[in-house]
ROLO-675974 format. One record per residue (C-alpha): residue number from 0; residue in one letter; x negated, y negated, z. Coordinates in steps of 0.5 Angstrom, whole numbers. Layout:
<pts>
num=NUM residu=a X=X Y=Y Z=Z
...
</pts>
This chain:
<pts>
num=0 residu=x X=-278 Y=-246 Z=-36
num=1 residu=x X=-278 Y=-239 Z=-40
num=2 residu=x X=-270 Y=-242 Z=-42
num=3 residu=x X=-273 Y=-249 Z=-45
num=4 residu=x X=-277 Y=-245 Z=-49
num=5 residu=x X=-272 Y=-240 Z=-52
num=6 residu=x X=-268 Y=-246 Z=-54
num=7 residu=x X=-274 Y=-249 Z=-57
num=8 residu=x X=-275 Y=-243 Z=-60
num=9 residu=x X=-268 Y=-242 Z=-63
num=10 residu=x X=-268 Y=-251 Z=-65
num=11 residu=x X=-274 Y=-249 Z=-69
num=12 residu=x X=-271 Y=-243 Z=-72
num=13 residu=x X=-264 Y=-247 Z=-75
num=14 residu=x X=-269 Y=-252 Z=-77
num=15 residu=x X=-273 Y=-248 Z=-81
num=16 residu=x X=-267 Y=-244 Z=-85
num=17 residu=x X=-264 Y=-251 Z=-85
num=18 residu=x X=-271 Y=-254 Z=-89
num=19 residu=x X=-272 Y=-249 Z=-93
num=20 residu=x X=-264 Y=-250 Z=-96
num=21 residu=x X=-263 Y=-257 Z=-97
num=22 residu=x X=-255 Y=-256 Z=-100
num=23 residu=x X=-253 Y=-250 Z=-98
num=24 residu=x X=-247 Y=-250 Z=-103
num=25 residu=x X=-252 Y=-249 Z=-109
num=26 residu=x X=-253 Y=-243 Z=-112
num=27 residu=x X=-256 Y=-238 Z=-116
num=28 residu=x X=-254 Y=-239 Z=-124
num=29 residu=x X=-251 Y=-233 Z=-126
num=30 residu=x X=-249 Y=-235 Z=-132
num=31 residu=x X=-249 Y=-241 Z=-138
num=32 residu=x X=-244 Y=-242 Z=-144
num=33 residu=x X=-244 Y=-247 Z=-150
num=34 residu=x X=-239 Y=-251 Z=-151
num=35 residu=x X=-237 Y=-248 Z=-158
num=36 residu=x X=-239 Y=-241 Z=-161
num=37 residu=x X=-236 Y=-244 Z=-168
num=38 residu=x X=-239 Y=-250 Z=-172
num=39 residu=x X=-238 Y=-252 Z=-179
num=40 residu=x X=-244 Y=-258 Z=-181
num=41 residu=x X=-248 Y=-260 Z=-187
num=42 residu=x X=-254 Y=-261 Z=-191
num=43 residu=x X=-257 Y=-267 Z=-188
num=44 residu=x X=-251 Y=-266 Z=-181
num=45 residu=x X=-252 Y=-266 Z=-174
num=46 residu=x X=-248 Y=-263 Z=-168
num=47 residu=x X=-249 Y=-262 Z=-161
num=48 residu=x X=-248 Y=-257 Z=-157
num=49 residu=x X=-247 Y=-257 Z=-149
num=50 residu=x X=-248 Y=-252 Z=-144
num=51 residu=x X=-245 Y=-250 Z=-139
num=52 residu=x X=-248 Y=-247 Z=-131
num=53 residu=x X=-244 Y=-242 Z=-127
num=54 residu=x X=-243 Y=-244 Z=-122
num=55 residu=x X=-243 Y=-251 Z=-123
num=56 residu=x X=-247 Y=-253 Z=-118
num=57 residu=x X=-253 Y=-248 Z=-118
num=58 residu=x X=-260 Y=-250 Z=-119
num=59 residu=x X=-261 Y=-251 Z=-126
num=60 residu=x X=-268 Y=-247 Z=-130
num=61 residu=x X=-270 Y=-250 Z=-137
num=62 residu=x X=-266 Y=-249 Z=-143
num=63 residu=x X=-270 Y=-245 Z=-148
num=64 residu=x X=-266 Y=-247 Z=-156
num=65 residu=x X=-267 Y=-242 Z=-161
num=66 residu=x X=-265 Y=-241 Z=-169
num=67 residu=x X=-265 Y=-234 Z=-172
num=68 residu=x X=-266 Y=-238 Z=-179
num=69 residu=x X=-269 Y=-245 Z=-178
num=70 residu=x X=-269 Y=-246 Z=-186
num=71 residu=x X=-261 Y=-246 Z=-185
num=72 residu=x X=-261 Y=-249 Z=-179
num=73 residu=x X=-265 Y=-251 Z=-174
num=74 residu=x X=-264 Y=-254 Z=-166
num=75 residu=x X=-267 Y=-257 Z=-161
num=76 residu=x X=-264 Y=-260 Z=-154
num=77 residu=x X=-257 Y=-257 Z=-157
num=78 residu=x X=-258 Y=-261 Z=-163
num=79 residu=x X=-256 Y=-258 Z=-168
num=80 residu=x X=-259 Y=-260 Z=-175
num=81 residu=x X=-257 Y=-257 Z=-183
num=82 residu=x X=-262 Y=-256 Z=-187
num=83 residu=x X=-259 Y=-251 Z=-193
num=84 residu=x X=-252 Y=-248 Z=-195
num=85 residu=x X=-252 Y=-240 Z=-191
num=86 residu=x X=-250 Y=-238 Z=-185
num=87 residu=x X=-254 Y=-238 Z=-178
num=88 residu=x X=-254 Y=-236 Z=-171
num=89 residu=x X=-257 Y=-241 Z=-166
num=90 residu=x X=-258 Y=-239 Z=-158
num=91 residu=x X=-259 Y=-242 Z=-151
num=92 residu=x X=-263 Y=-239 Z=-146
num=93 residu=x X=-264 Y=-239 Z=-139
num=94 residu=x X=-269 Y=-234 Z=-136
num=95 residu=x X=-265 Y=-228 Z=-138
num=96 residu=x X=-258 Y=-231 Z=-140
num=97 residu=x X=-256 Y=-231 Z=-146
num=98 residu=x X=-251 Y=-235 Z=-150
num=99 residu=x X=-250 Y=-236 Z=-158
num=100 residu=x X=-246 Y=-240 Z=-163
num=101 residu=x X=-245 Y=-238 Z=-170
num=102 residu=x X=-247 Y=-243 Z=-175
num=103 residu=x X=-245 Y=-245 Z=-182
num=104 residu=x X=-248 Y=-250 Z=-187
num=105 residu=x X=-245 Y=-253 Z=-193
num=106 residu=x X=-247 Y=-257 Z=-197
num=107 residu=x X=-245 Y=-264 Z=-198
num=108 residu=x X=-247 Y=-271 Z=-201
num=109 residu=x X=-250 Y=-274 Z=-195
num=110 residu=x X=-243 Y=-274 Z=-190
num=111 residu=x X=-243 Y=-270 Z=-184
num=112 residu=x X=-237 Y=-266 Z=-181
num=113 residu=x X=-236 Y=-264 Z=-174
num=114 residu=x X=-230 Y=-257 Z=-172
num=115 residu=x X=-225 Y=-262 Z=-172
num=116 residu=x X=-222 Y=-263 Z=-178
num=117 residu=x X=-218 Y=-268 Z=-177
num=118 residu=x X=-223 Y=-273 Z=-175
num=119 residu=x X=-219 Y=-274 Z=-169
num=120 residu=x X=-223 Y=-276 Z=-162
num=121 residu=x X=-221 Y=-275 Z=-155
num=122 residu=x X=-220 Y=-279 Z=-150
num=123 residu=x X=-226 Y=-277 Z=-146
num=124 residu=x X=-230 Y=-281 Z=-154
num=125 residu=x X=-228 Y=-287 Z=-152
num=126 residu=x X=-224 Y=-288 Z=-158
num=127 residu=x X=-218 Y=-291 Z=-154
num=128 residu=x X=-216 Y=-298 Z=-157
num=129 residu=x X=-214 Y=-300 Z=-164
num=130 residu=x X=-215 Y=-307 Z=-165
num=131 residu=x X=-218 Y=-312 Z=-169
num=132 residu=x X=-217 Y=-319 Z=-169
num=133 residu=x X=-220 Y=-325 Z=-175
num=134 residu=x X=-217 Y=-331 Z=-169
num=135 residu=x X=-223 Y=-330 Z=-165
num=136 residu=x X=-219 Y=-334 Z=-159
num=137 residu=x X=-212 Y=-331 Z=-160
num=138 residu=x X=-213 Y=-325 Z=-164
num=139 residu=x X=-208 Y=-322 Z=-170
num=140 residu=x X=-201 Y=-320 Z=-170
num=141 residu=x X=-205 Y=-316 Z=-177
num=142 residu=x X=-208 Y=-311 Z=-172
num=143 residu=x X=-213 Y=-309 Z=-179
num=144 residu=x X=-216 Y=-316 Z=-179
num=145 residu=x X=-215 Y=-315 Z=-187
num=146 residu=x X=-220 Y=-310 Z=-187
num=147 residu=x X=-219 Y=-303 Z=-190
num=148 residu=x X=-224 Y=-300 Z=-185
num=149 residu=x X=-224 Y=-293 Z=-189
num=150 residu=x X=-226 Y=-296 Z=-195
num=151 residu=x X=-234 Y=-297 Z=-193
num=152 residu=x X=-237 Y=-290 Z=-190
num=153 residu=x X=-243 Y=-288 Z=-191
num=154 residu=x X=-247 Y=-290 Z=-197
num=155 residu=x X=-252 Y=-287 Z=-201
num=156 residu=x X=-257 Y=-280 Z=-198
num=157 residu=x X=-258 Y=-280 Z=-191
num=158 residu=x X=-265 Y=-283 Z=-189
num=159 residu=x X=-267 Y=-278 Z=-183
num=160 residu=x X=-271 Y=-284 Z=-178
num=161 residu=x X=-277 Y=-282 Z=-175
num=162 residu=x X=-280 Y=-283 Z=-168
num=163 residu=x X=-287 Y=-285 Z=-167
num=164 residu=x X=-288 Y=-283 Z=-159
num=165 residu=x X=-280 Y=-285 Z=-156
num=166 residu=x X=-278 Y=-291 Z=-160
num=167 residu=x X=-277 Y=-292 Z=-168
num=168 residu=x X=-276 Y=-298 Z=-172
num=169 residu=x X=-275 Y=-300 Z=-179
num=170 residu=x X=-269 Y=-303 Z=-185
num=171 residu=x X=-265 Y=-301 Z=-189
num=172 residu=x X=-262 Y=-306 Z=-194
num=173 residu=x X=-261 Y=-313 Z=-191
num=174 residu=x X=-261 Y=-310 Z=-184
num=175 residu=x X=-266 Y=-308 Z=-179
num=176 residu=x X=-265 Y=-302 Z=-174
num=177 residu=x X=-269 Y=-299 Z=-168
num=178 residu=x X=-268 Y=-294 Z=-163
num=179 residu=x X=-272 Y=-292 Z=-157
num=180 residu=x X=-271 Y=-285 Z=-152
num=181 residu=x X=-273 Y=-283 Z=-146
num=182 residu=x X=-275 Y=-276 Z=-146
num=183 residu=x X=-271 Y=-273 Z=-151
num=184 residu=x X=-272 Y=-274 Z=-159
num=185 residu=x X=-264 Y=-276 Z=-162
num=186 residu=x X=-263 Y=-274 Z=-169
num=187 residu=x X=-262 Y=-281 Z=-173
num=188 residu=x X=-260 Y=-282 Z=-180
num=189 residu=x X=-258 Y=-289 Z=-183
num=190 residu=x X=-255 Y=-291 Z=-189
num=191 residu=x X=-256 Y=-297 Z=-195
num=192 residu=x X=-250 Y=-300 Z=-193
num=193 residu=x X=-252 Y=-300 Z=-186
num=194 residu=x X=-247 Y=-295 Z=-184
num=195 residu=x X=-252 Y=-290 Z=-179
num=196 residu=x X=-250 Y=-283 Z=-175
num=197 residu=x X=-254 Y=-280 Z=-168
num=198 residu=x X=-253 Y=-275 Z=-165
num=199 residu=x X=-257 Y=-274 Z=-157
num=200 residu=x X=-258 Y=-269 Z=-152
num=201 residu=x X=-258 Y=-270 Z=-145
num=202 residu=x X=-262 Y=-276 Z=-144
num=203 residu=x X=-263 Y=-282 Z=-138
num=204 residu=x X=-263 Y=-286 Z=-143
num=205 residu=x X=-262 Y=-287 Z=-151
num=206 residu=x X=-260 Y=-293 Z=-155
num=207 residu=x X=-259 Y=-294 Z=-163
num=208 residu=x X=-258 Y=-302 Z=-165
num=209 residu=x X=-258 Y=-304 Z=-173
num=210 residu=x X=-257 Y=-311 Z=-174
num=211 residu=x X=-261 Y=-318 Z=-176
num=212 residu=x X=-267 Y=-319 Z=-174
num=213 residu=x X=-270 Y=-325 Z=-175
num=214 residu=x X=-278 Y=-324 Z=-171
num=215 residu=x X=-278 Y=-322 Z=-164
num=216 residu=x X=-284 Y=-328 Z=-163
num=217 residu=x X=-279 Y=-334 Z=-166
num=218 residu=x X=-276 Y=-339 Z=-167
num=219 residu=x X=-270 Y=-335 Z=-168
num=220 residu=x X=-263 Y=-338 Z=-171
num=221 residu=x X=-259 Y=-342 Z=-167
num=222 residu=x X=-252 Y=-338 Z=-167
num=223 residu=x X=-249 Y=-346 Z=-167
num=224 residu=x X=-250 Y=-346 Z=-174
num=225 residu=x X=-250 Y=-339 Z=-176
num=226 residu=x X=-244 Y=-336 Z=-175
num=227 residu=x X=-245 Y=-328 Z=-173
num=228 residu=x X=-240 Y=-324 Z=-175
num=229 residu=x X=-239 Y=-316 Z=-174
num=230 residu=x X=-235 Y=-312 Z=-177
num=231 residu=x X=-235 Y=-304 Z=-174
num=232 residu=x X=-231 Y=-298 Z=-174
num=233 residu=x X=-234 Y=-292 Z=-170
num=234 residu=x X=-232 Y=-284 Z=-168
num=235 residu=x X=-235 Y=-280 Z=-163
num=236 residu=x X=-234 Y=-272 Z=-167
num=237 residu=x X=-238 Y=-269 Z=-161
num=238 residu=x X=-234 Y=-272 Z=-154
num=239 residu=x X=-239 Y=-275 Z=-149
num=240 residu=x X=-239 Y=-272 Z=-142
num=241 residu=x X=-243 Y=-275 Z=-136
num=242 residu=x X=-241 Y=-276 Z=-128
num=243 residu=x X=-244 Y=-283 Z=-128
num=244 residu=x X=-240 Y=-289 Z=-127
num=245 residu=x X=-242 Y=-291 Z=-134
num=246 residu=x X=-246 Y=-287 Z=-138
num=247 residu=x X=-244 Y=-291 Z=-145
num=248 residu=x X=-243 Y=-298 Z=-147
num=249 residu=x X=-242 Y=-300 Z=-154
num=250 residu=x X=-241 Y=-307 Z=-157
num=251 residu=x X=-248 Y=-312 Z=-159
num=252 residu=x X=-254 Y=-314 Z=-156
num=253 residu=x X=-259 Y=-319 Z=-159
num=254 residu=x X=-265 Y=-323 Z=-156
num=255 residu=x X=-267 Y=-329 Z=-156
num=256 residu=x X=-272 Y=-335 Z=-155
num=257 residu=x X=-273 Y=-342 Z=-152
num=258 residu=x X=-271 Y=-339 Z=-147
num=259 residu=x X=-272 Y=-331 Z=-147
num=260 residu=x X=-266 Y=-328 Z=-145
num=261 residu=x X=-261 Y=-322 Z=-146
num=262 residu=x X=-254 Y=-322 Z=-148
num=263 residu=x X=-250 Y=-316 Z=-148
num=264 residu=x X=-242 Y=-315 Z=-152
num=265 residu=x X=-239 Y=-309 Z=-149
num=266 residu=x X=-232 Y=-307 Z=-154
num=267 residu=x X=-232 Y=-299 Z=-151
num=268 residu=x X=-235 Y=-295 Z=-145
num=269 residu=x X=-234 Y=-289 Z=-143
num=270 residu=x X=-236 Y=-286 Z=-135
num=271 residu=x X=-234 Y=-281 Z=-130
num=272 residu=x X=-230 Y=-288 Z=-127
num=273 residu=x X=-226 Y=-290 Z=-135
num=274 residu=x X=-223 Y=-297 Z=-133
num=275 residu=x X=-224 Y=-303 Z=-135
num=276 residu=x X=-225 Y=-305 Z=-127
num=277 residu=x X=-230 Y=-300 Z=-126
num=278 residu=x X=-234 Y=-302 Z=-131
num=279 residu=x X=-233 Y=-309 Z=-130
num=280 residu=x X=-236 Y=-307 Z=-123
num=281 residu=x X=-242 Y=-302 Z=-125
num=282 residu=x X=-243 Y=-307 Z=-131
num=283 residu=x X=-243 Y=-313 Z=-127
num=284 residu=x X=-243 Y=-311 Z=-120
num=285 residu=x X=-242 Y=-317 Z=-115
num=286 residu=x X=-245 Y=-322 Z=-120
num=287 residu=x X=-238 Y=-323 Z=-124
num=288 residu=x X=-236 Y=-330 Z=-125
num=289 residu=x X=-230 Y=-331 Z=-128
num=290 residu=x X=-229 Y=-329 Z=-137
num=291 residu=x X=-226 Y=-332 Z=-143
num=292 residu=x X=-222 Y=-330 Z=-149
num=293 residu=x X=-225 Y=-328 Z=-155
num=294 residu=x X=-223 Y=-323 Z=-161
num=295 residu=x X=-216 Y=-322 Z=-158
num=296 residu=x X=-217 Y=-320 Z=-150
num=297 residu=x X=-221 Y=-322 Z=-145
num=298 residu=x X=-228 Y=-321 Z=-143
num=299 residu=x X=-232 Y=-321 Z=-136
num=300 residu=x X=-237 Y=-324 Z=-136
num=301 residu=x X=-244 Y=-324 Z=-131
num=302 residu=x X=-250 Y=-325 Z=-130
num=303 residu=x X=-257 Y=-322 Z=-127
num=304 residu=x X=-264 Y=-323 Z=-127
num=305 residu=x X=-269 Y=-318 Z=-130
num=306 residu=x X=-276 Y=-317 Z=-130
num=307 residu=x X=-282 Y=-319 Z=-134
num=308 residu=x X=-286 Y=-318 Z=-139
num=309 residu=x X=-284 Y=-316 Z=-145
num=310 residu=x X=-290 Y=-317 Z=-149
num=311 residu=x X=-287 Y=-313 Z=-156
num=312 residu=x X=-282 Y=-319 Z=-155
num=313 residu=x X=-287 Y=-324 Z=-154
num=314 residu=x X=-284 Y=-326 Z=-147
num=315 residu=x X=-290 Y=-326 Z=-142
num=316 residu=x X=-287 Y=-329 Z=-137
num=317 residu=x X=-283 Y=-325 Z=-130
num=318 residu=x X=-276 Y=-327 Z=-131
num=319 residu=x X=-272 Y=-328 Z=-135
num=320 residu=x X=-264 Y=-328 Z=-135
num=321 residu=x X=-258 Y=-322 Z=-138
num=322 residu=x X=-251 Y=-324 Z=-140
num=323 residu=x X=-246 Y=-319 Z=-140
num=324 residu=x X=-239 Y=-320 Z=-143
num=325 residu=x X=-234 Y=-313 Z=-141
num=326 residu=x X=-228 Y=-313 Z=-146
num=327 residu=x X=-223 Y=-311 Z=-141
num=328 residu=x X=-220 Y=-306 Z=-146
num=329 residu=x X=-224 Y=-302 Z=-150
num=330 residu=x X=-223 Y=-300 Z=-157
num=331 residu=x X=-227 Y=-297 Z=-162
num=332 residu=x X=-226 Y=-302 Z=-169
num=333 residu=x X=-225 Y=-309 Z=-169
num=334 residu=x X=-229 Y=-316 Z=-172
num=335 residu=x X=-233 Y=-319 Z=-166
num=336 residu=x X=-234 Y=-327 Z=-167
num=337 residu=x X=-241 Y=-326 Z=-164
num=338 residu=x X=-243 Y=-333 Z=-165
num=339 residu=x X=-236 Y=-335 Z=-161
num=340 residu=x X=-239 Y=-331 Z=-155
num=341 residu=x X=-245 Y=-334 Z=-155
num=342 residu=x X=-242 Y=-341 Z=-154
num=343 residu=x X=-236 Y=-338 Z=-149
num=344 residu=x X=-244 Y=-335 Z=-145
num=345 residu=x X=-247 Y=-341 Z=-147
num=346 residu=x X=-241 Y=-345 Z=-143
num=347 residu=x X=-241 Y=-341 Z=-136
num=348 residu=x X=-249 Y=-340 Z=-136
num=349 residu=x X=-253 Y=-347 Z=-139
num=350 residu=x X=-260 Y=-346 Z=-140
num=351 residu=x X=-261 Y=-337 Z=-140
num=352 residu=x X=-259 Y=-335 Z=-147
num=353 residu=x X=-263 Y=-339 Z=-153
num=354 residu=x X=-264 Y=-338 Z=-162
num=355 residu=x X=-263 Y=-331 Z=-163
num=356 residu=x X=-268 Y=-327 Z=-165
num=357 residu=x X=-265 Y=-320 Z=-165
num=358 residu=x X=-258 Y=-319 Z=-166
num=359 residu=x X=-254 Y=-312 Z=-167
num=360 residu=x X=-249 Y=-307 Z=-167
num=361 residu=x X=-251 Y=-302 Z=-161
num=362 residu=x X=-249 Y=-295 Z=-158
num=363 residu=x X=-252 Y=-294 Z=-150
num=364 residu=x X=-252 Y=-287 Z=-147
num=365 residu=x X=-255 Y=-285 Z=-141
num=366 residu=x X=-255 Y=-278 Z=-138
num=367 residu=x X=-250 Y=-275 Z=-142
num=368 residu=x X=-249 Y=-272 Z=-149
num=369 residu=x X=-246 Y=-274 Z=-155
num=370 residu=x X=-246 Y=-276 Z=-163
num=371 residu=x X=-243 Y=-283 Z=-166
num=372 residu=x X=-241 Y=-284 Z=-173
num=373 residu=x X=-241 Y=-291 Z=-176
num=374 residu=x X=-237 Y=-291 Z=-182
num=375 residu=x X=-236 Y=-298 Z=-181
num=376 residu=x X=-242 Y=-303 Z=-182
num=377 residu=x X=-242 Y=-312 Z=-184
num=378 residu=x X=-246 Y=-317 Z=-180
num=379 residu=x X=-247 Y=-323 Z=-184
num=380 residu=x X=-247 Y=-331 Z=-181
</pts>
């Protein structure tokens, strides 16, 4: 009898030190560091600023941002944002750890600038494919479309967005735009033309859209008589960073009426699983059924049943359908016959997409960091 208790005794001891360390790899943070210790933005401009834990896996503490001169420069969440000409330091903070990055600002005519020089993106941006068609079937053996995608940029001052509580609306010329984030406040600016810029910090989910919006409540156009096209370029300056499958889709999205329903285009992604495949499964899941040819290469699509009510929508109802459309390779400019998609959706799945009330150019990311730069933006009918 006294044995079974002593190995009693000792179960309950394992069992407590098991309890009491969950993951017994995850250790004590001993030290952060920023991405870069240098940067270069503009008045008006923004940079994102990621840090690293060591080790890797350690439990990790609040991150406390802090500008030694916030009328040069200001950050928050490691979103770094100019304000006048001059030089500045910007630290991140975890309980008594330290790590700093020297800040210069320059002045400028609106256009922000990232360390690269050269504009180039990496792999990880998501910039991987260059083409572009004007056959919305058969694509193009002009790679450009006939469009000089370096002759727009971004055009007038930049006109910072503001949030009311998590979300922000609003128009710009011809165009409406509209963000929504959950937790974290991004930096957003927008431009006459259309043309916008963001920069987010870790979030679990973000979104920026500009695009046509013909009232929520309806009748909306029908996209068999309007033509919708979409031409884009975009770079990714800061490369996002995420272990997600998927942590960014971009592409368009709009809303429809008669019925409600949900359509998503996606032209790029990125996520720790970077393949046309794996998005199309994570995307997708086991609900894809088959693809068509559009705009040059071939999309997957699939279709899921969401959750009601949207009442900021007008949809009052419980359900109602999503279309994903998944270009198996991702480019990052391009001309997108929205319209021609909406038919090609329309045709595997009768009954689930109506008039558009909202069509857009979009950006989602979830948990990561990142910026975008439209410097590209046409949607017209």
């Amino acid at each position: 009898m006294k044995r079974l208790l002593v190995v009693f005794a000792a179960l309950a001891l394992v069992f407590a030190c098991k309890k009491g360390n969950d993951n017994p790899s995850e250790g004590k943070l001993t030290g952060i560091t920023l991405s870069e210790h240098s940067i270069q933005v503009t008045v008006g401009g923004f940079h994102v600023l990621a840090v690293k834990f060591t080790p890797e896996n350690a439990s990790e503490g609040a991150i406390t941002w802090v500008s030694s001169n916030p009328s040069v420069a200001t950050v928050s969440d490691g979103i770094v944002s100019g304000i006048a000409p001059g030089k500045t330091e910007v630290f991140a903070k975890v309980g008594n750890l330290l790590d700093k990055c020297q800040v210069t600002v320059k002045d400028g005519s609106g256009g922000e600038t990232s360390d690269d020089p050269s504009g180039e993106t990496t792999e990880e941006s998501g910039d991987v494919s260059e083409d572009a068609s004007t056959d919305p079937s058969e694509g193009s053996e002009d790679p450009s479309g006939g469009i000089d995608w370096d002759s727009m940029g971004h055009q007038g001052e930049p006109i910072k967005v503001q949030y009311n509580g998590s979300s922000a609306q609003g128009t710009v010329g011809d165009y409406s735009y509209e963000s929504y984030a959950h937790m974290l406040i991004p930096a957003f600016n927008v431009y006459s033309n259309g043309t916008f810029k963001a920069a987010w910090g870790e979030s679990s989910h973000i979104h920026f859209a500009m695009g046509l919006n013909y009232g929520y409540s309806g009748p909306g156009v029908d996209p068999a008589t309007h033509n919708f096209v979409l031409d884009y370029k975009y770079e990714m300056p800061t490369p996002y960073k995420t272990t997600k499958p998927v942590g960014l889709l971009i592409g368009a999205h709009g809303w429809t009426c008669n019925p409600f329903g949900e359509f998503f285009i996606v032209d790029d992604w990125g996520g720790a699983n970077d393949s046309a495949g794996e998005v199309g499964k994570y995307v997708l899941g086991n609900n894809a059924a088959g693809g068509y040819t559009m705009d040059g290469e071939e999309y997957l699509i699939s279709y899921k049943q969401e959750q009601g009510p949207w009442p900021g929508l007008g949809f009052e109802g419980e359900h109602y359908g999503l279309l994903y459309a998944v270009r198996k390779t991702k480019r990052s400019f391009g001309t997108m016959h929205i319209s021609e998609h909406l038919k090609a959706l329309k045709q595997e799945y009768e009954g689930v997409l109506g008039n558009v009330t909202y069509v857009s150019f979009y950006c989602l990311a979830t948990d990561c960091k990142g910026t975008i730069d439209v410097t590209y933006f046409d949607m017209h009918e």
